[in-house]
DSSP file (Angstrom, degrees, kcal/mol; ACC not computed):
  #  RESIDUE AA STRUCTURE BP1 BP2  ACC     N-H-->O    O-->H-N    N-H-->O    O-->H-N    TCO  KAPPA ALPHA  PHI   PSI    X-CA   Y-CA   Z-CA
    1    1 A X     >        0   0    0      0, 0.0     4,-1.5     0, 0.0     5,-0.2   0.000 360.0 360.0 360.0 -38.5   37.9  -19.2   50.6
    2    2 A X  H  >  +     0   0    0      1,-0.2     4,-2.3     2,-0.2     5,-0.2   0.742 360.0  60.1 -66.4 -27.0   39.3  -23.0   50.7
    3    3 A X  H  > S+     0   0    0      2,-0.2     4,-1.7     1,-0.2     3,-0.2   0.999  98.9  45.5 -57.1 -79.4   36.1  -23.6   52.1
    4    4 A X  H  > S+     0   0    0      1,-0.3     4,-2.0     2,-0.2    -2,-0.2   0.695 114.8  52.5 -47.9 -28.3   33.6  -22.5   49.5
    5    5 A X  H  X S+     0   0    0     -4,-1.5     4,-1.4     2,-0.2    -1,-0.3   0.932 110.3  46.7 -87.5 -36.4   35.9  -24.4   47.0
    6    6 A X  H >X S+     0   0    0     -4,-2.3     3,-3.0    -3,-0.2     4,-1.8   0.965 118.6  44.1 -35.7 -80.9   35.6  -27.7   49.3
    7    7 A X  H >X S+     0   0    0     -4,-1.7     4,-4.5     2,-0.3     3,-1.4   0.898 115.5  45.2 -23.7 -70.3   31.7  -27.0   49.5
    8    8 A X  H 3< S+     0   0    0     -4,-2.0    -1,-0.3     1,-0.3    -2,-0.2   0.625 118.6  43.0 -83.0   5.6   31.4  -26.3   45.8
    9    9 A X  H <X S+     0   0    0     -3,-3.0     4,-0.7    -4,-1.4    -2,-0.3   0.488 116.1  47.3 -86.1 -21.6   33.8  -29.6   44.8
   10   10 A X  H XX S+     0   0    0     -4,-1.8     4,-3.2    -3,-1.4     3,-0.6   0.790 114.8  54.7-105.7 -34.4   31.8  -31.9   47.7
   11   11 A X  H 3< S+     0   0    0     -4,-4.5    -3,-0.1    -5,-0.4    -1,-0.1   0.689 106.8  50.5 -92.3   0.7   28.5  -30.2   45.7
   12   12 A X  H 3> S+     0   0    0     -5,-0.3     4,-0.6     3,-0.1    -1,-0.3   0.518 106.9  46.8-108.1   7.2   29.4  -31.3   42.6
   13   13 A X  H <X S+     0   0    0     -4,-0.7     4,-1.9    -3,-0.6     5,-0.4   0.610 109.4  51.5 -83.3 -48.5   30.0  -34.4   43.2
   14   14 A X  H  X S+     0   0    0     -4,-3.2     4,-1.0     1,-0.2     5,-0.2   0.859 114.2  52.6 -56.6  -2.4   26.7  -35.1   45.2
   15   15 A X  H  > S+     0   0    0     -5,-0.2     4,-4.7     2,-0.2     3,-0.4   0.974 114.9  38.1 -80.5 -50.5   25.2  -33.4   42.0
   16   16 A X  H  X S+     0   0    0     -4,-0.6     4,-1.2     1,-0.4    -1,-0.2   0.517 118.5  48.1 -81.1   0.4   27.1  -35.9   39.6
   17   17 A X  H  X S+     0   0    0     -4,-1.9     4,-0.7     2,-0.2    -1,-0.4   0.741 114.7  44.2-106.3  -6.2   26.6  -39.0   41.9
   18   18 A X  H >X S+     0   0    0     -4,-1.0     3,-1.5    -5,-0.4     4,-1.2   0.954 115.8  52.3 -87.0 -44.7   22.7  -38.4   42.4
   19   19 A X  H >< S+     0   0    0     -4,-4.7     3,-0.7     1,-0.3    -3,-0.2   0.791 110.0  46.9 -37.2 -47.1   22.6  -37.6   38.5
   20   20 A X  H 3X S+     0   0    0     -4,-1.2     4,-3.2     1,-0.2    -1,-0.3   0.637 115.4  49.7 -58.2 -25.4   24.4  -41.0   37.6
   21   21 A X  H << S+     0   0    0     -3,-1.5    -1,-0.2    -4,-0.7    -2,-0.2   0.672 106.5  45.4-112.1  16.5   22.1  -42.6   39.8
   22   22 A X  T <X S+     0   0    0     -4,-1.2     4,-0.7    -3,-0.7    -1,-0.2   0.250 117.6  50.9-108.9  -6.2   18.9  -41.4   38.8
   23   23 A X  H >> S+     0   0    0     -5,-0.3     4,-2.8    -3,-0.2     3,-1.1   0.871 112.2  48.2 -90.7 -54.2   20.2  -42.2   34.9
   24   24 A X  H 3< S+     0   0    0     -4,-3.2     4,-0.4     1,-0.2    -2,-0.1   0.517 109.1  51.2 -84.5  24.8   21.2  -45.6   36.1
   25   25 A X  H 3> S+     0   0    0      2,-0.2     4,-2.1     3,-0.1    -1,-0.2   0.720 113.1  51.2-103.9 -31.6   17.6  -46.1   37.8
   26   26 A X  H <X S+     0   0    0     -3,-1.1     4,-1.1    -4,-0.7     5,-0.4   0.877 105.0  49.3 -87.3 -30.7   16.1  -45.1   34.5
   27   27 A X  H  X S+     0   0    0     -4,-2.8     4,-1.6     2,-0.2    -1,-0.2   0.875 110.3  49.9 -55.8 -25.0   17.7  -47.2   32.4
   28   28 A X  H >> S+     0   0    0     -4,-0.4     4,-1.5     1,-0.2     3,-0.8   0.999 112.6  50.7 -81.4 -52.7   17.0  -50.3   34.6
   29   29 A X  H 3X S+     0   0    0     -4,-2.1     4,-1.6     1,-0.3    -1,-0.2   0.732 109.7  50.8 -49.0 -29.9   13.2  -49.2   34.6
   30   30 A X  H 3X S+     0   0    0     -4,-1.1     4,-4.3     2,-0.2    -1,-0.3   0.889 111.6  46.4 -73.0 -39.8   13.5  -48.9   30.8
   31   31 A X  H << S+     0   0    0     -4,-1.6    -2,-0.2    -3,-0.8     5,-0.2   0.907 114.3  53.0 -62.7 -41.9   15.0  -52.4   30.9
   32   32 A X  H >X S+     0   0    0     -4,-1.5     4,-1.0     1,-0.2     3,-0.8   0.899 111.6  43.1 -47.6 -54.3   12.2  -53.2   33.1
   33   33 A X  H 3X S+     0   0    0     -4,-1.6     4,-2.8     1,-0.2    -2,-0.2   0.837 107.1  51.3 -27.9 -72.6   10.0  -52.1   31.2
   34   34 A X  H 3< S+     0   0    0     -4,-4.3     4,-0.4     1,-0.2    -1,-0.2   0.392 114.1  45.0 -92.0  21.8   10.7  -53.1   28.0
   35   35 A X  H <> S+     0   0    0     -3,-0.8     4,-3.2     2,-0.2    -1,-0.2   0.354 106.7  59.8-116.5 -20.9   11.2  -57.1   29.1
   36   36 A X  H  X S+     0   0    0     -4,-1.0     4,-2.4    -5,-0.2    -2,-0.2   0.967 108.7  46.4 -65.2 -57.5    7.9  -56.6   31.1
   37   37 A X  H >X S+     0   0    0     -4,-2.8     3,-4.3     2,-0.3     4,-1.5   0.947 111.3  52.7 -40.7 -83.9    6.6  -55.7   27.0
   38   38 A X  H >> S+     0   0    0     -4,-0.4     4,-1.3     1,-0.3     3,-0.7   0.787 108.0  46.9 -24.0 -67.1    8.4  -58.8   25.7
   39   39 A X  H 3X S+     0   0    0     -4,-3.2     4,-1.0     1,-0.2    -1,-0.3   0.689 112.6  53.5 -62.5  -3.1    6.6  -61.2   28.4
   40   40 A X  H <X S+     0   0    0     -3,-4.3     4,-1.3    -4,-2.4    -2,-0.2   0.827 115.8  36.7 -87.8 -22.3    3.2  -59.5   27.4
   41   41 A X  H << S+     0   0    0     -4,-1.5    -2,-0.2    -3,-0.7    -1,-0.2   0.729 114.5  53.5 -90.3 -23.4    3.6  -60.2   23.8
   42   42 A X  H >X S+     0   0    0     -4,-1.3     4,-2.5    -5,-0.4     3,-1.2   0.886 118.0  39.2 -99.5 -57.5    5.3  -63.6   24.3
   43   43 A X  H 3< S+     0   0    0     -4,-1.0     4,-0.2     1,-0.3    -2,-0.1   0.897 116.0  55.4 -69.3 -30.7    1.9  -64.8   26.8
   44   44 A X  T 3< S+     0   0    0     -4,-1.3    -1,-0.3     1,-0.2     6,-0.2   0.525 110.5  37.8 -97.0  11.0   -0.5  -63.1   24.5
   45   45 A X  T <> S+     0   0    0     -3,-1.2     4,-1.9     2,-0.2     5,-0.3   0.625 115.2  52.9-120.7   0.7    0.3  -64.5   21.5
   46   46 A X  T  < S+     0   0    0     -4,-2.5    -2,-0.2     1,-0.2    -1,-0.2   0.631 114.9  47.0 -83.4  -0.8    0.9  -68.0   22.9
   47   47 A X  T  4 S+     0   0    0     -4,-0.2    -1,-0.2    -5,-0.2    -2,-0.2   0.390 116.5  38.5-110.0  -5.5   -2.4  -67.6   24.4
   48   48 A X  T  4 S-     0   0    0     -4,-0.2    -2,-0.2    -3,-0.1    -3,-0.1   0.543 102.9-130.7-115.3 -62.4   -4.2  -66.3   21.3
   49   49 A X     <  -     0   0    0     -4,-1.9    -3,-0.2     1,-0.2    -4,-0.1   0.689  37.8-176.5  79.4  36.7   -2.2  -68.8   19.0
   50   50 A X        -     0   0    0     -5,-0.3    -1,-0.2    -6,-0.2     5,-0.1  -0.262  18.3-128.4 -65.6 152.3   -1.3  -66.2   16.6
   51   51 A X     >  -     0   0    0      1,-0.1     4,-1.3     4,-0.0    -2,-0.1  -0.068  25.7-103.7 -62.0-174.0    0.5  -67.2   13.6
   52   52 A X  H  > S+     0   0    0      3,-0.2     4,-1.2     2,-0.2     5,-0.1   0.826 126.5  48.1 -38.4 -49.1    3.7  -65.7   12.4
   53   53 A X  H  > S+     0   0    0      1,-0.2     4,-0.6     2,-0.2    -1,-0.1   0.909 116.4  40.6 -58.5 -38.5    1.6  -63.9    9.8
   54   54 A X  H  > S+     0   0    0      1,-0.3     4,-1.7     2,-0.2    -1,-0.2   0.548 111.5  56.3 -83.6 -13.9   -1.0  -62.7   12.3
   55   55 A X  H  X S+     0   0    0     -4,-1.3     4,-1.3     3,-0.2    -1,-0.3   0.615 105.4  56.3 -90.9 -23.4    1.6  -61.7   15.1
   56   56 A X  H  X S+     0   0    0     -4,-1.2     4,-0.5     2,-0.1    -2,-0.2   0.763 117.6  28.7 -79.9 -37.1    3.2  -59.6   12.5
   57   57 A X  H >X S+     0   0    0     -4,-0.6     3,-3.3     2,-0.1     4,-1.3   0.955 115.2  61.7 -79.5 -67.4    0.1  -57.6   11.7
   58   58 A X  H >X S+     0   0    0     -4,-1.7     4,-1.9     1,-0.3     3,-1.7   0.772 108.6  40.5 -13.9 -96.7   -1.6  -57.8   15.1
   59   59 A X  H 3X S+     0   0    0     -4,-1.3     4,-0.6     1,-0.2    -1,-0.3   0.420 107.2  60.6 -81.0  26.2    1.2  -56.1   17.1
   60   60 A X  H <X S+     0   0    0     -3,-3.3     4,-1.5    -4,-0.5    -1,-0.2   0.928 118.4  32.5 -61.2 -53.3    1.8  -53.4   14.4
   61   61 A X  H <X S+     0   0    0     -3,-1.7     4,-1.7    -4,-1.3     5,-0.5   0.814 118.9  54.0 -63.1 -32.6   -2.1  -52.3   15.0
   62   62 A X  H  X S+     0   0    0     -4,-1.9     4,-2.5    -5,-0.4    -1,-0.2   0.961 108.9  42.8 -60.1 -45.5   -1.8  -53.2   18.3
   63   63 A X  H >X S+     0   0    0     -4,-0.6     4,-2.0    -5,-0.2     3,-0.9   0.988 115.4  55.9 -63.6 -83.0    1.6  -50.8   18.9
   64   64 A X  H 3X S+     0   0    0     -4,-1.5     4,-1.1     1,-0.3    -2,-0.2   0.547 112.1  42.8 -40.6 -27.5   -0.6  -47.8   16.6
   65   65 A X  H 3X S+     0   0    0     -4,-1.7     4,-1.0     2,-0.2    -1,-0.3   0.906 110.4  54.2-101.7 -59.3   -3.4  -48.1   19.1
   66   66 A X  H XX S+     0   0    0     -4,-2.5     4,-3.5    -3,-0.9     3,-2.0   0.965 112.2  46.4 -32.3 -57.9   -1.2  -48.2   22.3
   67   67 A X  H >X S+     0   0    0     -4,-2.0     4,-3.6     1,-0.3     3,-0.8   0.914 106.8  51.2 -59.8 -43.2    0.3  -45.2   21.3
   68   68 A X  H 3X S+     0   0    0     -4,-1.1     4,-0.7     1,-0.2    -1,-0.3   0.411 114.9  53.0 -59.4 -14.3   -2.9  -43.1   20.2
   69   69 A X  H << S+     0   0    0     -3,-2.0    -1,-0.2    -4,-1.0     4,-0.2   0.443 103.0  50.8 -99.9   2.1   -4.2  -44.1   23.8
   70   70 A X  H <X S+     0   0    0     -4,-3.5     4,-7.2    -3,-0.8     5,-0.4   0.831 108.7  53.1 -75.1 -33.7   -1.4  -43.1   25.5
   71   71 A X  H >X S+     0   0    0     -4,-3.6     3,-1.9    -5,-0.3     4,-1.9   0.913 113.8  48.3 -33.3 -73.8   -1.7  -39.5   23.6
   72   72 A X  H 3< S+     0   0    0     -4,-0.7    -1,-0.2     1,-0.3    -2,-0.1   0.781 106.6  49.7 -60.2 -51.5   -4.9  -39.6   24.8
   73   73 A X  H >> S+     0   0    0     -4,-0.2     4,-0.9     2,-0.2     3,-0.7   0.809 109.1  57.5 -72.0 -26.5   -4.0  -40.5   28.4
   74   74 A X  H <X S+     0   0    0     -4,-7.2     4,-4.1    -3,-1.9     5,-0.4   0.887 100.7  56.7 -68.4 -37.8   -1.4  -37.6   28.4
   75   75 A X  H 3< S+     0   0    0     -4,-1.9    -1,-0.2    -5,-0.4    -2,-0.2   0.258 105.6  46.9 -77.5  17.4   -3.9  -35.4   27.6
   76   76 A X  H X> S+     0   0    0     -3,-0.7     3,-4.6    -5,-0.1     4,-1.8   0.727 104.9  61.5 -72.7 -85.7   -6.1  -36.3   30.7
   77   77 A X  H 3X S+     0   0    0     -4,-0.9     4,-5.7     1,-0.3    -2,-0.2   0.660 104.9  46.8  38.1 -84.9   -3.1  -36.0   32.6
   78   78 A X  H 3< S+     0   0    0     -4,-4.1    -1,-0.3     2,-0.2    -3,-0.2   0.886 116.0  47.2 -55.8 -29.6   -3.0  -32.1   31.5
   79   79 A X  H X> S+     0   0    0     -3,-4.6     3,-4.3    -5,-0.4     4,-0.5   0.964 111.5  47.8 -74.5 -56.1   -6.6  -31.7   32.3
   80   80 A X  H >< S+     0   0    0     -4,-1.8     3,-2.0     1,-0.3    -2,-0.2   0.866 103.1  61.3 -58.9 -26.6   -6.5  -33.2   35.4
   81   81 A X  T 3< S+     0   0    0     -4,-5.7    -1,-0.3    -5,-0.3    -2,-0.2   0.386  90.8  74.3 -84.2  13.9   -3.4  -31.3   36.5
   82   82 A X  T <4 S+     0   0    0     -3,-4.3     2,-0.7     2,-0.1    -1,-0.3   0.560  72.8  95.0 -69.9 -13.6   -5.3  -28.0   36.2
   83   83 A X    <<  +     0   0    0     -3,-2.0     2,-0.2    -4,-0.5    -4,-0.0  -0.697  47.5 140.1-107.6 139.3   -7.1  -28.6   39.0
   84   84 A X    >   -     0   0    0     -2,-0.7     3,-0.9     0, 0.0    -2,-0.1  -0.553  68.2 -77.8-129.4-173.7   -5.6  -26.9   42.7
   85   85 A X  T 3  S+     0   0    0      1,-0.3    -2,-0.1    -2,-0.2     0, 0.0   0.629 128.0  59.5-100.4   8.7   -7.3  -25.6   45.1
   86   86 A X  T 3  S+     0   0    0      2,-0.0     2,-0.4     0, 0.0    -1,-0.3  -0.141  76.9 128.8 -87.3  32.6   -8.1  -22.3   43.8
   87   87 A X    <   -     0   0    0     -3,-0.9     2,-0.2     4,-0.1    -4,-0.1  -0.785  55.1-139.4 -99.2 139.9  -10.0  -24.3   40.8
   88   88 A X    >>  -     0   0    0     -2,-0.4     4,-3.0     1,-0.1     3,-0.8  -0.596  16.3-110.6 -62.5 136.6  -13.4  -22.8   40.7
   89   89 A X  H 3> S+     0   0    0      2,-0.2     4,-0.9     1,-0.2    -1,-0.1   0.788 123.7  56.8 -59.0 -28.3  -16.7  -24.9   40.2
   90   90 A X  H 3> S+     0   0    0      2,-0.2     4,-2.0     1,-0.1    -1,-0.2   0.844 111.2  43.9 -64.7 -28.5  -17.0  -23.3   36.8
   91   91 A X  H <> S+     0   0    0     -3,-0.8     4,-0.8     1,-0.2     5,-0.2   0.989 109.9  53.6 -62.3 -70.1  -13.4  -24.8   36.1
   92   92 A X  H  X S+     0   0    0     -4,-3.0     4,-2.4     2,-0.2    -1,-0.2   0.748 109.6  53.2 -56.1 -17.4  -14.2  -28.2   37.6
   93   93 A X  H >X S+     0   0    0     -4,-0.9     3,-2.5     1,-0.2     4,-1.1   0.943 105.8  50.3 -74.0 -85.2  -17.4  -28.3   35.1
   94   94 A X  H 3X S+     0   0    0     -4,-2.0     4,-0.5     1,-0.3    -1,-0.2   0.382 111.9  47.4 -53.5  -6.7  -15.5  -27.7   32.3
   95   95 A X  H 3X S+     0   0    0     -4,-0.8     4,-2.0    -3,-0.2    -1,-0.3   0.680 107.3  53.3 -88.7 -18.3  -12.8  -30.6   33.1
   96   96 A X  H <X S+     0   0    0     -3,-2.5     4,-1.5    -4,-2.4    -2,-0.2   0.723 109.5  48.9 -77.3  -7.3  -15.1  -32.9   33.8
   97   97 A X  H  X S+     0   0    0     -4,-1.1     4,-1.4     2,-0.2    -1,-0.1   0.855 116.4  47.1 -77.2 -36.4  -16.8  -32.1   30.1
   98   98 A X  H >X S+     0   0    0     -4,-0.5     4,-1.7     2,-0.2     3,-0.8   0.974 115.2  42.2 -52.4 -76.3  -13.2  -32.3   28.6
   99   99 A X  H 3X S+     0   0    0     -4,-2.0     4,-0.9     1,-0.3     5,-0.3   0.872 118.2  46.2 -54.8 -57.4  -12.4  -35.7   30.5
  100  100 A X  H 3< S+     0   0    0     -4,-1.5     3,-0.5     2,-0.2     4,-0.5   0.790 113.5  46.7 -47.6 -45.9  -16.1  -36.9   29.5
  101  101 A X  H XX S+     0   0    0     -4,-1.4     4,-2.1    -3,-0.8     3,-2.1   0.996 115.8  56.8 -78.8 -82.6  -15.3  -35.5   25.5
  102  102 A X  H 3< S+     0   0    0     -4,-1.7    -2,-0.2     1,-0.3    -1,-0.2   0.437 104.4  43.4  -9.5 -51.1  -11.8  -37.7   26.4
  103  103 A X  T 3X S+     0   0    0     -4,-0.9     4,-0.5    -3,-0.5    -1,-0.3   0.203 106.9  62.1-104.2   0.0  -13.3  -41.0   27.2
  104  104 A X  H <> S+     0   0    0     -3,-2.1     4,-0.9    -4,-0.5    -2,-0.2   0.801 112.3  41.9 -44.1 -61.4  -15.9  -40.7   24.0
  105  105 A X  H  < S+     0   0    0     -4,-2.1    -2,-0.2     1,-0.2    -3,-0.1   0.372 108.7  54.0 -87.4  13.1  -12.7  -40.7   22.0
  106  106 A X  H  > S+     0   0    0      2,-0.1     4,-1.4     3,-0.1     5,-0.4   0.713 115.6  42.8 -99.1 -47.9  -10.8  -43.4   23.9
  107  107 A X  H  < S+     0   0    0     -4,-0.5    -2,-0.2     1,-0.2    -3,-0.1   0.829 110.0  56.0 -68.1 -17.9  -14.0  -45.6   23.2
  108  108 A X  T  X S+     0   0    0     -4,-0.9     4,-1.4     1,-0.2    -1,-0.2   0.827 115.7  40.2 -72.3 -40.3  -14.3  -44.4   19.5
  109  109 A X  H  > S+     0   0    0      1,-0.2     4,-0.7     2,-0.2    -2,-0.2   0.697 109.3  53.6 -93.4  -3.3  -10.7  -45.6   19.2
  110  110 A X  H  X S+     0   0    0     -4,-1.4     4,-1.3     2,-0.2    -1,-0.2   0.553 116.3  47.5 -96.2 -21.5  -10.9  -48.8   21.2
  111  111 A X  H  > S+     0   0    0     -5,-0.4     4,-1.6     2,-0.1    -2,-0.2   0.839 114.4  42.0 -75.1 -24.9  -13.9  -49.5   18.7
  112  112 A X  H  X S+     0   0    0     -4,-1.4     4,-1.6     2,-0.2    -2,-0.2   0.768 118.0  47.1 -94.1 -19.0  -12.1  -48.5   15.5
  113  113 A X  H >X S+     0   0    0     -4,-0.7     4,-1.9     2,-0.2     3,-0.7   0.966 108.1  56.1 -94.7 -49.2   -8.9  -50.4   16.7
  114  114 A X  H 3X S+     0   0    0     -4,-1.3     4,-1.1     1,-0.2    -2,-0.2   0.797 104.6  58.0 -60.9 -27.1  -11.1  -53.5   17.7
  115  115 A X  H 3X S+     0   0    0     -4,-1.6     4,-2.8     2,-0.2    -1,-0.2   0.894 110.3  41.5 -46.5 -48.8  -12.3  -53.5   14.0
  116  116 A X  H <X S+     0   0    0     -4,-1.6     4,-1.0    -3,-0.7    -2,-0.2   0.944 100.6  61.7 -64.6 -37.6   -9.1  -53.8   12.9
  117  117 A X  H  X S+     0   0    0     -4,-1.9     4,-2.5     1,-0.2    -1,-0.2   0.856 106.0  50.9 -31.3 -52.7   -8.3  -56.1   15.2
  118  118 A X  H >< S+     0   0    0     -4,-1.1     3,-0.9     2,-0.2    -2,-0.2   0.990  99.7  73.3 -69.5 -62.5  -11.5  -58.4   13.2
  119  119 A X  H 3< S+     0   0    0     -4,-2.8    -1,-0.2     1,-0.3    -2,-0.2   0.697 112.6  19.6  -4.2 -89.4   -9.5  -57.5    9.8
  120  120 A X  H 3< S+     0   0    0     -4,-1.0    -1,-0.3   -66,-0.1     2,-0.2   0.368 120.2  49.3 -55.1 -25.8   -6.9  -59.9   10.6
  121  121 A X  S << S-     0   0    0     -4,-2.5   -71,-0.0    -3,-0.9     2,-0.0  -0.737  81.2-104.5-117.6 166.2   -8.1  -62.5   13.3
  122  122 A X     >  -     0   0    0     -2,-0.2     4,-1.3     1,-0.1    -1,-0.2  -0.016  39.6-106.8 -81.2-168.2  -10.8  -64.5   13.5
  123  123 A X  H  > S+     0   0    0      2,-0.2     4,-2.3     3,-0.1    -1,-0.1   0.760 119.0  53.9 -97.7 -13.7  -13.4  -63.3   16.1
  124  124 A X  H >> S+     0   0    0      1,-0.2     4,-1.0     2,-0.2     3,-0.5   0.995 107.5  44.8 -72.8 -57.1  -12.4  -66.1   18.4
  125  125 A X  H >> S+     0   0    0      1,-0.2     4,-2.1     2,-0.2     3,-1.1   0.894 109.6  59.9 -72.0 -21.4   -8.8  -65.4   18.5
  126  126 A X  H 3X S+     0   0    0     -4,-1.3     4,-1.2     1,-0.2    -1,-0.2   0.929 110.4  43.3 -63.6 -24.3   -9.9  -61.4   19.0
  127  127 A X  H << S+     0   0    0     -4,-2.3    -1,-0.2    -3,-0.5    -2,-0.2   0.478 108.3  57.6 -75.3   0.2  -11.7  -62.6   22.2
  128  128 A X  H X< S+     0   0    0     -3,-1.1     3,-2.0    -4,-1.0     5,-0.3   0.921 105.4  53.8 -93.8 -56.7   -8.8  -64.8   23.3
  129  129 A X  H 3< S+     0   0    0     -4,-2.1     4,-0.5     1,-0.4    -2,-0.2   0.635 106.5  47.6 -57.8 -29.6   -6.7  -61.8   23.1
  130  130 A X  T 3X S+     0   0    0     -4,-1.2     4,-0.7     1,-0.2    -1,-0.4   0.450 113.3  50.7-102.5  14.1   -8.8  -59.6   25.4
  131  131 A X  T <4 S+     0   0    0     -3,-2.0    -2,-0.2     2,-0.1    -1,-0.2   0.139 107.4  50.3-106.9  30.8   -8.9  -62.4   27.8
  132  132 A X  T  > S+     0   0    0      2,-0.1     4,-0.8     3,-0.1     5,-0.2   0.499 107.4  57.6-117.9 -14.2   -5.1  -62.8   27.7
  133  133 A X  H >> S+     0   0    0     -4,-0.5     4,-2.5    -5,-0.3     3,-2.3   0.952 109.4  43.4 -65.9 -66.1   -5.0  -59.1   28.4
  134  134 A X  H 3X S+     0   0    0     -4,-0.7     4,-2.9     1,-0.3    -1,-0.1   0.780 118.4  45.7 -32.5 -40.9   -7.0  -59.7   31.5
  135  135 A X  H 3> S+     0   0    0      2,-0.2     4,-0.6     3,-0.2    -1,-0.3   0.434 112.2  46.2 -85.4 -12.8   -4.9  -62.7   32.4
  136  136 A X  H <X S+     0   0    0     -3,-2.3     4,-2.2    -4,-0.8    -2,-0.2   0.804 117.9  47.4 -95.4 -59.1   -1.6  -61.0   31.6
  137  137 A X  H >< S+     0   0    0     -4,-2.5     3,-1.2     1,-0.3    -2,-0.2   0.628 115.8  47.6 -33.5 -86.7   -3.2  -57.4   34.2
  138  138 A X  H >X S+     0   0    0     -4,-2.9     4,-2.1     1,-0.3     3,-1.8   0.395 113.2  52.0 -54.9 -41.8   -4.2  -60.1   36.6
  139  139 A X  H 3X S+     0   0    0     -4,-0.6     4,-1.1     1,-0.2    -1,-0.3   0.929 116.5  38.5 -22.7 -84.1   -0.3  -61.8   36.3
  140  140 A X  H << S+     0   0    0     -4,-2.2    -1,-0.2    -3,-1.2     4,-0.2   0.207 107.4  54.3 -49.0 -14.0    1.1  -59.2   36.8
  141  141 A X  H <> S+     0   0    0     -3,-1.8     4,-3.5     2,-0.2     3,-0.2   0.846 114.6  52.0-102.9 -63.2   -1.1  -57.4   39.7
  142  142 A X  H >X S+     0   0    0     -4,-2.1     4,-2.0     1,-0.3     3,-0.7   0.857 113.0  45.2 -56.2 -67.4   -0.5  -61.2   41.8
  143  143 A X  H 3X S+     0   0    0     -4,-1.1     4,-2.7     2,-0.3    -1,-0.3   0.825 113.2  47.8 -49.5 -46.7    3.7  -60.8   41.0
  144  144 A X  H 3> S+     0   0    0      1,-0.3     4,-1.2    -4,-0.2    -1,-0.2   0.935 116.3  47.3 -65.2 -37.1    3.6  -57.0   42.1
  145  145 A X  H XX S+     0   0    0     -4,-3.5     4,-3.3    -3,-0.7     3,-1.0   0.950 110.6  50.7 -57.5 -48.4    1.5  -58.5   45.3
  146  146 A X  H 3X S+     0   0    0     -4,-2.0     4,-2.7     1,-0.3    -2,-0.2   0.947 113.5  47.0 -53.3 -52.6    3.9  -61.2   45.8
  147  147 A X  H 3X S+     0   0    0     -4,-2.7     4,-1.2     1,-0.3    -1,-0.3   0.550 101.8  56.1 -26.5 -46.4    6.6  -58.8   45.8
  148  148 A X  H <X S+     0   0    0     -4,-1.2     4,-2.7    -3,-1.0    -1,-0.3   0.777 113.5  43.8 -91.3 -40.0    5.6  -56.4   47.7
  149  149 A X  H >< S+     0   0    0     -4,-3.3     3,-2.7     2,-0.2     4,-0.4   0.918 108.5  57.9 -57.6 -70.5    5.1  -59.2   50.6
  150  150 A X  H 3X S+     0   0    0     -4,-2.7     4,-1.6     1,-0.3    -2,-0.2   0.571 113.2  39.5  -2.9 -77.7    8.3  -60.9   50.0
  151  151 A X  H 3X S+     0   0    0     -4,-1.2     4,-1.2     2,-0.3    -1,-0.3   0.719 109.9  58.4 -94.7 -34.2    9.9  -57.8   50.6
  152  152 A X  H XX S+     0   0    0     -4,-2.7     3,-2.5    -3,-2.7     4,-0.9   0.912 116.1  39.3 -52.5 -98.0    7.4  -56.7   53.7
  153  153 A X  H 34 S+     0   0    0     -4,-0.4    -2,-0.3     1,-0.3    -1,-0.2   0.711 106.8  62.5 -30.3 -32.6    8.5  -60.0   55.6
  154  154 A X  H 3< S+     0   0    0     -4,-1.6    -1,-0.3    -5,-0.4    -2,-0.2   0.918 104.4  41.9 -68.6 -32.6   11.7  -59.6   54.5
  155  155 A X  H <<        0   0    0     -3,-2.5    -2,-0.2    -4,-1.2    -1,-0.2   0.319 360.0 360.0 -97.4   9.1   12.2  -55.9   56.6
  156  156 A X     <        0   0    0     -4,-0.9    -1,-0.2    -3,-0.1    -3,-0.2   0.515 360.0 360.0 -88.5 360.0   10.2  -57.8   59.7
């Protein structure tokens, strides 16, 4: 009996130290996260030259669009994670007409947001901003590369 209470004290502590350390892995990643956000707004509007005025509007629409294309990107997500290996061809048809019906409305809303976009900026500074998006991906793609060597040479 002294056993099974050892066991079920030693299995509630590995519960409560892997829990604490999957909370404290998501906060950092939130932390990550949300300073990674900070330098993307910081590069793209020193790279744009928005004003005060225009950085204030900008990333309000800018936030409203993100979000409506992540909706949109969970709900590929769900389609795509119907498919196993029991999916049927009649099945695969009819997600790839959903994901096709999907990326209609992702371009309808990457049109309607880039109007807005025009609302408020000039047309130049909306074309500086999608090539400081490019230039921020590409940033960011070269750090993850660096990184990932660093740390490869580091376990040789």
């Amino acid at each position: 009996m002294n056993n099974m209470k050892y066991l079920t004290l030693a299995l509630l502590i590995f519960t409560v130290a892997t829990t604490s350390a999957q909370l404290s892995t998501t906060k950092q990643n939130s932390a990550c996260l949300k300073e990674l956000e900070a330098q993307k707004v910081a590069f793209i509007t020193e790279k744009v030259g928005l004003t005060t005025e225009e950085s204030e509007q900008f990333w309000k629409i800018y936030n409203e669009c993100k979000k409506s294309l992540n909706e949109l990107k969970k709900q590929e997500k769900e389609i795509e994670a119907r498919v196993n290996e029991n999916t049927t061809e009649l099945e695969y048809k009819e997600i790839l007409k959903e994901l096709s019906l999907l990326s209609e409305k992702k371009q309808r809303l990457r049109q309607s947001y880039h109007e807005k976009y025009l609302k408020i900026l000039s047309a130049k500074k909306v074309y500086l901003y999608y090539e400081a998006e490019e230039q921020y991906k590409a940033l960011l793609v070269n750090r993850l590369q660096r990184n990932a060597i660093n740390k490869e040479q580091k376990v040789k």
